[in-house]
C-alpha positions as CSV (number, residue, x, y, z in Angstrom):
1,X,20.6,-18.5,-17.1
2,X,22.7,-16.3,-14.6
3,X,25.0,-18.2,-12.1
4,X,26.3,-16.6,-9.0
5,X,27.6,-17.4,-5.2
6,X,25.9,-15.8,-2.3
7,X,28.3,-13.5,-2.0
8,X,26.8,-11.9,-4.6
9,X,23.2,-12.1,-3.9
10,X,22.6,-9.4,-2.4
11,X,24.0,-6.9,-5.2
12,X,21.8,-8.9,-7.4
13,X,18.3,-8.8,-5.9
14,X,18.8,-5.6,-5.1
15,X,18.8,-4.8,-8.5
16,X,16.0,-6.7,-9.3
17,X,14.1,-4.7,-6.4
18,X,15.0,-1.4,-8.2
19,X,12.9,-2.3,-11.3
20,X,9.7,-0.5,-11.5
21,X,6.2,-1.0,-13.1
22,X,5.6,0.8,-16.4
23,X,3.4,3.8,-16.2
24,X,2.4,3.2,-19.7
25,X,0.7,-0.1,-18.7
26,X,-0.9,1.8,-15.9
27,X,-2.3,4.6,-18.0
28,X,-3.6,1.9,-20.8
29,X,-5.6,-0.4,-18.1
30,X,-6.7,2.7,-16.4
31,X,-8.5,3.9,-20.0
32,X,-10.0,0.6,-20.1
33,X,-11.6,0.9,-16.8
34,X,-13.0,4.5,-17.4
35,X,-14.4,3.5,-20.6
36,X,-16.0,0.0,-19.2
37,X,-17.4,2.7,-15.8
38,X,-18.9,4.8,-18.2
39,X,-20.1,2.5,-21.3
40,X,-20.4,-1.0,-19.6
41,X,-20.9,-3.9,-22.0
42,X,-20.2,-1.6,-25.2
43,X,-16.7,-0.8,-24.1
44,X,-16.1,-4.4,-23.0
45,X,-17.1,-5.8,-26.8
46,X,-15.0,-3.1,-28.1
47,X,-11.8,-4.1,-26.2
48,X,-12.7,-7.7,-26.7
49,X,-12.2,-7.0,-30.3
50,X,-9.1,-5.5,-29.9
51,X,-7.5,-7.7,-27.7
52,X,-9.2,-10.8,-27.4
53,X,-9.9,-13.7,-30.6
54,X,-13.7,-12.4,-30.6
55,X,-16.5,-9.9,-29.4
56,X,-19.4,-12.1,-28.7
57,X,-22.6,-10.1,-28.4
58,X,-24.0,-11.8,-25.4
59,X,-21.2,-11.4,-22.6
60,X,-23.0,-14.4,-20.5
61,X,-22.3,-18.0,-21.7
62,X,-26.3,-19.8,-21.8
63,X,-25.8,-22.5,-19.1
64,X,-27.1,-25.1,-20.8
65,X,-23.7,-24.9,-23.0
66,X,-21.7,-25.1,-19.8
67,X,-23.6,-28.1,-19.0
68,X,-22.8,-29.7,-22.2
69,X,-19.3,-29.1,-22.4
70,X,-19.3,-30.8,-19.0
71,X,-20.6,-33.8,-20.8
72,X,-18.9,-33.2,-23.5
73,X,-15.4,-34.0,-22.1
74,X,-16.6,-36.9,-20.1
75,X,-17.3,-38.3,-24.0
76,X,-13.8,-37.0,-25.6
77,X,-11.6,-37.1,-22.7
78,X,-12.5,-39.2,-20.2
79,X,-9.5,-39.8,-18.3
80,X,-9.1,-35.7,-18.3
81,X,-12.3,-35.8,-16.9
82,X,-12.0,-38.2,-14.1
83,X,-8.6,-36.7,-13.3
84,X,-10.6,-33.5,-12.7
85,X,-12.9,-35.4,-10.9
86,X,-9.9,-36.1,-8.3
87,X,-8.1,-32.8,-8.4
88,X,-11.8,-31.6,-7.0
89,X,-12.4,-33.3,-4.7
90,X,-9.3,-33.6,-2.9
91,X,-9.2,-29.7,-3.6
92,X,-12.4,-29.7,-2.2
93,X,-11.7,-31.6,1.3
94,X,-8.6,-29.5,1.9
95,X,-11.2,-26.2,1.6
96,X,-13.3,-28.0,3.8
97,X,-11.0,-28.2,7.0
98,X,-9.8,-24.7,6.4
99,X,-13.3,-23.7,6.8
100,X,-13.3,-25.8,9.8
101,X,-11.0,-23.5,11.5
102,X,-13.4,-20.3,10.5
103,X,-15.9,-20.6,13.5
104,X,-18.7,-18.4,14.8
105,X,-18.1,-17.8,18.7
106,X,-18.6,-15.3,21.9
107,X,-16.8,-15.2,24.5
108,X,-17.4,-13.1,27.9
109,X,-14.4,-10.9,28.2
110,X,-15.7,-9.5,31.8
111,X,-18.7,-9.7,33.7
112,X,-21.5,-7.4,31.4
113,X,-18.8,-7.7,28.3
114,X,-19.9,-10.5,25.5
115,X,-18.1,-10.6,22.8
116,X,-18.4,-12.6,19.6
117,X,-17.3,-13.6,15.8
118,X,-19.7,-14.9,13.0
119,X,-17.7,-15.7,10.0
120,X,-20.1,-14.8,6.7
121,X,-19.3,-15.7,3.3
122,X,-19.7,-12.7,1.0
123,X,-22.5,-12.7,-1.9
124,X,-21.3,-12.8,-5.3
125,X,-17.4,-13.7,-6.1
126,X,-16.1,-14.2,-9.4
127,X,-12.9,-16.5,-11.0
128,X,-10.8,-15.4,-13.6
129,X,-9.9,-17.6,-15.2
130,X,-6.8,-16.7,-18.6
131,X,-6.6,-18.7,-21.4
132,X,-3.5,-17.4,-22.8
133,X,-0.8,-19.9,-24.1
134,X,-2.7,-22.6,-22.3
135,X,-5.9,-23.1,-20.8
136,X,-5.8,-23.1,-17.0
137,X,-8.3,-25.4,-16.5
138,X,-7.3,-26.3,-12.9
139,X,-7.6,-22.8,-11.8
140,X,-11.3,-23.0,-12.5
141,X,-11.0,-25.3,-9.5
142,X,-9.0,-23.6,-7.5
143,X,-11.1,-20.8,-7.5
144,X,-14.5,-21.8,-7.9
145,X,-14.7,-24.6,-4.8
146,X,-13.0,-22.6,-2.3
147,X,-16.0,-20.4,-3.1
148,X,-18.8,-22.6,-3.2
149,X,-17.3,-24.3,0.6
150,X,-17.1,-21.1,2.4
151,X,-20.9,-20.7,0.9
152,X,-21.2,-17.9,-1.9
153,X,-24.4,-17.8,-2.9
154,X,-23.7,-16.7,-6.6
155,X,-20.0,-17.8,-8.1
156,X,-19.2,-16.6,-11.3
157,X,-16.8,-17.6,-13.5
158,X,-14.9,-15.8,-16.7
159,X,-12.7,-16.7,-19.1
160,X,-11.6,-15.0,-22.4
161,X,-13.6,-16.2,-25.5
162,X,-12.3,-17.8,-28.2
163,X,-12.9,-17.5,-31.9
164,X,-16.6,-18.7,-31.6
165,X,-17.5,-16.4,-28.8
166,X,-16.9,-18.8,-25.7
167,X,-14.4,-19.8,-23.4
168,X,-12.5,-22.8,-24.1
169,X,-14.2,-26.0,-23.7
170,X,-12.5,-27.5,-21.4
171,X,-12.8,-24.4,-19.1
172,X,-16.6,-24.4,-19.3
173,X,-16.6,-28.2,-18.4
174,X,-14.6,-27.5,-15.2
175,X,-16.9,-24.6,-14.5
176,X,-19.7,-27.0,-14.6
177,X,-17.7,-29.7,-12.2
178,X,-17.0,-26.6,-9.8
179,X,-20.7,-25.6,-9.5
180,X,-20.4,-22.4,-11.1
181,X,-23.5,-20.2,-11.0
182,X,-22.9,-17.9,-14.3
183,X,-19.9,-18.0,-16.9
184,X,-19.2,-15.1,-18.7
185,X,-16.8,-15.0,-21.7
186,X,-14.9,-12.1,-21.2
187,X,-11.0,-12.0,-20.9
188,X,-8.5,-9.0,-19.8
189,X,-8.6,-5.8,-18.1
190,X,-12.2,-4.9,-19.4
191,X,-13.3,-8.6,-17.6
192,X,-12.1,-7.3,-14.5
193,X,-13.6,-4.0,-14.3
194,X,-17.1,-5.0,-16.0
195,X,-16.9,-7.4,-12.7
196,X,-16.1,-5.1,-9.8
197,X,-18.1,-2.4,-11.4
198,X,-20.9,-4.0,-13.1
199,X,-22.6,-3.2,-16.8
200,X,-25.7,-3.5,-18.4
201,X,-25.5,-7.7,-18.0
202,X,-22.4,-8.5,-16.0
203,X,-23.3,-8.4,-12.0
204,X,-21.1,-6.1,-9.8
205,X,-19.3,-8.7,-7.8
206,X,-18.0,-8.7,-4.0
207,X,-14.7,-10.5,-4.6
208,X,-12.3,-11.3,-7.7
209,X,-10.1,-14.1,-7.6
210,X,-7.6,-15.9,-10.2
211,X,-4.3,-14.7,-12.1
212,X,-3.9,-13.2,-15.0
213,X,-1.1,-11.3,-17.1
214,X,0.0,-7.8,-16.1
215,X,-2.7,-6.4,-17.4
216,X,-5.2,-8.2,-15.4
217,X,-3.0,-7.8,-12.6
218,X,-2.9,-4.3,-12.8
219,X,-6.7,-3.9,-13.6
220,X,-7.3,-6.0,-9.6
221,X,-4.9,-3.2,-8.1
222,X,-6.6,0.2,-9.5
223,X,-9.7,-1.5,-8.4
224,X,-9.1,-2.4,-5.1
225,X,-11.2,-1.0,-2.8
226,X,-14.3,-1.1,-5.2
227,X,-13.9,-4.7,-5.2
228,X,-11.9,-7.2,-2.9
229,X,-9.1,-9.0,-4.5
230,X,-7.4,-12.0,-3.3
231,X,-3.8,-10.5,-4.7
232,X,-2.0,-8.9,-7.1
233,X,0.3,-11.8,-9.1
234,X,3.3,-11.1,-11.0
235,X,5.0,-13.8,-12.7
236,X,5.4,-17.3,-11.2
237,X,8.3,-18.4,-9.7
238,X,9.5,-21.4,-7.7
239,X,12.8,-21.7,-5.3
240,X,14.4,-25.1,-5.1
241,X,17.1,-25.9,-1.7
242,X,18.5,-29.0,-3.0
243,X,21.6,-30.6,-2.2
244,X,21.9,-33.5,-4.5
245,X,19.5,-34.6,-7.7
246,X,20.4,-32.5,-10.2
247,X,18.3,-34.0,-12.8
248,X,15.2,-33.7,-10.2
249,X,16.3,-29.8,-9.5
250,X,16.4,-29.7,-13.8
251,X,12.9,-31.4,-14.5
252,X,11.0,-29.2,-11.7
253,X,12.9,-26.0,-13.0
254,X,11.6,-26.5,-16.4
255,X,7.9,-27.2,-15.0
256,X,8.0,-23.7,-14.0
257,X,10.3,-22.3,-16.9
258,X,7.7,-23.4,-19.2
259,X,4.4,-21.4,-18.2
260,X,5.8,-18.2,-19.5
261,X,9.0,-16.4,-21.1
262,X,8.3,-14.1,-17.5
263,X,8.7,-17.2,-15.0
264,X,11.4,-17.4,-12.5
265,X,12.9,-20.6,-12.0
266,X,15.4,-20.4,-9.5
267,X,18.0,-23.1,-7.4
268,X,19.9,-22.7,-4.4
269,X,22.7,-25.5,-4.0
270,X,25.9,-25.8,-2.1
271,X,28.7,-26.6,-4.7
272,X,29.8,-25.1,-8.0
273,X,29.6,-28.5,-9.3
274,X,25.8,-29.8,-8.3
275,X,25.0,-26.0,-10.2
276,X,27.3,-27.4,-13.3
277,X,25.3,-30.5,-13.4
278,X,22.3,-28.8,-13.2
279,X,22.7,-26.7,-16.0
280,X,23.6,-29.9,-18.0
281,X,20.8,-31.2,-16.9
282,X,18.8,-28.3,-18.5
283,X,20.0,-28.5,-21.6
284,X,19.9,-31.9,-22.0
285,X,15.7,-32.2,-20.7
286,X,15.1,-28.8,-22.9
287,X,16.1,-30.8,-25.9
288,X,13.3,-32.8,-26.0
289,X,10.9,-30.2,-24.3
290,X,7.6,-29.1,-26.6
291,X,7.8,-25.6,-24.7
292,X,11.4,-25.3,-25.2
293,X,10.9,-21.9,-26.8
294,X,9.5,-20.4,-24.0
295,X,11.6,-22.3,-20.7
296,X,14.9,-21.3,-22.5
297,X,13.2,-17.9,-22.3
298,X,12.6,-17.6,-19.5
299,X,15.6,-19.3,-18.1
300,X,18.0,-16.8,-20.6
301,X,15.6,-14.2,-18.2
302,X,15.3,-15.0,-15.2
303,X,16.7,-18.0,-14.5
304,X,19.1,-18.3,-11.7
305,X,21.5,-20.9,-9.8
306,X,22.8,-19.6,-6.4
307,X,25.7,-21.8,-5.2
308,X,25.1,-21.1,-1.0
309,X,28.3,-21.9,1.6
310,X,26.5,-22.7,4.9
311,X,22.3,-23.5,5.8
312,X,22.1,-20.6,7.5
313,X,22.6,-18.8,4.1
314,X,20.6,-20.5,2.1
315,X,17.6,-20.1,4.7
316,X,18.5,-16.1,4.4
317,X,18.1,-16.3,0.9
318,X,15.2,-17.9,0.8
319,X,13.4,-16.2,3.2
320,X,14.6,-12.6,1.1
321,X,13.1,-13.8,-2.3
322,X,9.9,-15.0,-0.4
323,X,9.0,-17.1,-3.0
324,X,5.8,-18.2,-4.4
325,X,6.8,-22.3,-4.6
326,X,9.5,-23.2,-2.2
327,X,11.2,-26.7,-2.4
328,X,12.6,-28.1,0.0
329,X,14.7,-31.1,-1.9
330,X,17.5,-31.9,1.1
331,X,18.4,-35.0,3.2
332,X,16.9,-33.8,6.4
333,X,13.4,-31.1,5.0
334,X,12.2,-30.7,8.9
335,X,15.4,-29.7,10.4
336,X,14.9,-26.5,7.7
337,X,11.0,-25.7,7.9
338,X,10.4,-24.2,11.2
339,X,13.3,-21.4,9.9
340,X,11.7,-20.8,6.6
341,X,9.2,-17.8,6.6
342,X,8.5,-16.5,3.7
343,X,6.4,-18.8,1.1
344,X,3.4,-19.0,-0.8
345,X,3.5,-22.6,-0.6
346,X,6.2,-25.1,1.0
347,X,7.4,-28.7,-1.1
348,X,8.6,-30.7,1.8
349,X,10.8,-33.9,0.6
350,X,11.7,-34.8,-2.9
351,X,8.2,-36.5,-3.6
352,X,6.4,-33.4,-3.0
353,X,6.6,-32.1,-6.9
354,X,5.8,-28.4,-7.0
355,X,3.0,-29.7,-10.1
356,X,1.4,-31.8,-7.6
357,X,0.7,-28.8,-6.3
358,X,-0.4,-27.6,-9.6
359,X,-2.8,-30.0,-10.2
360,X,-4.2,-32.5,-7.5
361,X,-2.5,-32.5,-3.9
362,X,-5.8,-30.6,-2.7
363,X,-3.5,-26.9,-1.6
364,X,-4.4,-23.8,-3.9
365,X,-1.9,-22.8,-6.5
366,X,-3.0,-19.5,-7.0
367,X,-0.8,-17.8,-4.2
368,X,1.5,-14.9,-3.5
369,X,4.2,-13.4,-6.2
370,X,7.1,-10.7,-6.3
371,X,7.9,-11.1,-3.1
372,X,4.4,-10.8,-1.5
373,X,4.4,-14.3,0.3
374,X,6.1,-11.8,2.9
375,X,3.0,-10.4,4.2
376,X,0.3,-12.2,2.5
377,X,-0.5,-16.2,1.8
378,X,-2.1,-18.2,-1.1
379,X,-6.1,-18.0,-2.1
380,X,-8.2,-19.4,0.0
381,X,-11.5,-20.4,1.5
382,X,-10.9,-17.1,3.5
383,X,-11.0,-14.9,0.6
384,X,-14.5,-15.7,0.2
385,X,-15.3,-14.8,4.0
386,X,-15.8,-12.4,6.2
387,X,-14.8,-12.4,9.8
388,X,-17.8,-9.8,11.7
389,X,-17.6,-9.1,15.0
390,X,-20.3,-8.3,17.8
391,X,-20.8,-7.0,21.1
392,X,-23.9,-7.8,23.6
393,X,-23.5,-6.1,27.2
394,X,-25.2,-5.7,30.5
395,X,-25.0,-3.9,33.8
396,X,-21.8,-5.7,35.2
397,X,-18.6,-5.0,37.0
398,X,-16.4,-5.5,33.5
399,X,-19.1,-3.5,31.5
400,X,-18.7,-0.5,34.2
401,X,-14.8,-0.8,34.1
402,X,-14.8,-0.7,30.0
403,X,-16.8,2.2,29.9
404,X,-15.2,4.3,32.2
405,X,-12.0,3.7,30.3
406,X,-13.9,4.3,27.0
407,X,-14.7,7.7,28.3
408,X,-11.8,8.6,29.3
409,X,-9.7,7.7,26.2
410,X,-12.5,9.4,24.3
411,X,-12.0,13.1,26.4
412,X,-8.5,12.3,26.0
413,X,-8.8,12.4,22.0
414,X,-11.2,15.3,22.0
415,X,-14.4,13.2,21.1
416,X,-16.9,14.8,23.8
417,X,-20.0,13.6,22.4
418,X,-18.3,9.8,22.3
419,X,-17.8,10.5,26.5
420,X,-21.2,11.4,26.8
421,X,-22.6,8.6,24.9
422,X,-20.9,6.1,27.3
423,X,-22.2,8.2,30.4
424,X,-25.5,8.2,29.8
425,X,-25.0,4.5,29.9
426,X,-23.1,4.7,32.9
427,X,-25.1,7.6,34.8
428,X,-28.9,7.4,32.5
């Protein structure tokens, strides 16, 4: 766990802005997608076999098994099962009324000069879903109703399958809950590129959402442009502004610390003692912690108290790491949040635990890494749109005036048979 002042900020992200991806990661997951282009489901079964804990012959999961695990958990876990049951549907109202805010419109710029906006879902998406350490069985969620509220026709979901050939159970069962329309049980970079390219049985998809490790991360970024993505995650992180609490800073620390030894739990607090209390407070909670292993990990990583002298300073560090969860635990959160910036998601008030976030509070927690919450935000119903513009016109005042300014832009840039085109509209 690294301790420093602001002063010394600076020096130290800067350092960890030097560090660069390995190229021999790169060149791996770029072998995987040439052999999955050029061999489809064969290469897929091979790489499953190498990296996955089987290579099930059939790719697609039969849906009556999804169904079943569906029942399934409501018979062995039934309080998992309703909790799901919530997460979903208060996942699914929050999609909702960001879909409200999508609309279809047009809108008369000038006289002869109509233009509009239909908002269209795209086709086919697909979820990844990992099942690494733990299976992400909220995620299934957080992709998969976004998806179905902006209207994808087909939503498919895939997960890495276990040692009998299928996703985890309790992954399918969410599947089911979600609506999804196919489930395939494939895991990795091979998952990825069967989906954006397509093989013999996997469908060529529109859009892939979800995390994954580097690999899978890396796999989304060489495909780009084949494919839409909603973004490229690194490891998770979380940010907490707290001035007092330090058992509260400790416990929500370790909630991140604990997904992976690559997590970044950081703090920024205003006194040398609230940062030796928290680190008390670490030890103490990891004592008794299951995934102790891996949070004092990732804390001995990445882990990072920032002891800040004035609010002004704190907000400039914040807004520099950009992170993916931001808390905001401090006596007076809305005198801060209109001067924050950069954030997948915000944790306003010491109520509003980054795992609420997680889990249940309805907001998507797959969101922006690295840095990226500086130009980009969280998945959403959005990814799983498309915004499409058009243009109706007639003889009109405004329609003459855009024309003529059209054609004269268009000699300007060289593009003679674009003037033309617009005079024979002008002059037939």
């Amino acid at each position: 766990m690294n301790r420093i002042t602001s002063i010394d900020f600076d020096a130290y992200w800067q350092g960890i802005a030097l560090q660069q991806e390995d190229p021999s990661l790169i060149a791996a997951v770029q072998e995987i997608i040439t052999a999955v282009r050029r061999e489809g489901d064969k290469a897929v079964r091979r790489f499953a076999l190498q990296f996955d804990k089987s290579a099930p012959e059939t790719l697609e999961v039969p849906s009556g098994l999804v169904q079943a695990a569906g029942e399934q958990l409501k018979q062995a876990e039934p309080e998992l099962a309703a909790a799901l049951e919530v997460a979903a549907d208060h996942i699914r109202g929050f999609s909702l009324q960001q879909k409200a805010q999508m609309v279809n419109f047009e809108y008369t710029l000038a006289p002869g000069l109509l233009t509009g906006q239909r908002v269209v879902p795209v086709q086919r998406a697909a979820v990844y879903v990992p099942a690494g350490r733990f299976p992400l069985i909220s995620t299934v969620l957080m992709g998969l109703i976004p998806a179905s509220v902006a209207g994808v026709e087909e939503r498919i979901l895939s997960s890495p399958p276990l040692e009998a050939g299928l996703p985890d159970t309790r992954i399918m069962a969410a599947a089911h809950l979600a609506g999804a329309s196919r489930v395939f049980a494939m895991g990795g970079a091979q998952a990825i590129a069967a989906l954006a390219l397509g093989t013999q049985t996997v469908p060529k998809v529109d859009v892939i959402v979800g995390p994954g490790n580097k690999y899978v991360a890396a796999a989304k970024r060489l495909l780009f442009g084949e494919v839409g993505i909603d973004l490229v995650a690194g490891p998770t992180d979380v940010l907490i502004i707290a001035e007092e609490a330090p058992d509260l800073i400790a416990a929500d620390m370790l909630a991140q610390a604990e997904h992976d030894p690559d997590a970044r739990a950081r703090a920024l607090v205003p006194s040398p003692v609230l940062a030796d209390q928290v680190l008390q407070r670490l030890e103490l909670r990891l004592s008794g912690l299951p995934t102790a292993s891996i949070a004092r990990s990732s804390l001995d990583t990445g882990g990072l108290i920032i002891i800040y002298r004035s609010k002004a300073e704190a907000i400039r560090i914040a807004n520099t790491i950009a992170p993916e969860h931001l808390e905001l635990q401090v006596a007076d959160p809305e005198g801060w949040v209109p001067h924050l910036k950069h954030y997948g998601s915000l944790f306003i008030g010491k109520y509003a635990a980054e795992a609420l976030g997680d889990y249940s509070a309805g907001i998507n927690h797959t969101l922006p890494t690295s840095g990226s919450a500086r130009f980009t935000g969280g998945l959403s119903v959005r990814h799983f749109l498309k915004t499409l513009t058009t243009l109706r016109c007639t003889p009109g005042t405004g329609y003459d005036q855009a024309c003529q300014a059209a054609e004269r832009i268009a000699r300007s840039e060289g593009l003679l048979a674009h003037a033309e085109s617009l005079l024979s509209r002008i002059h037939p």
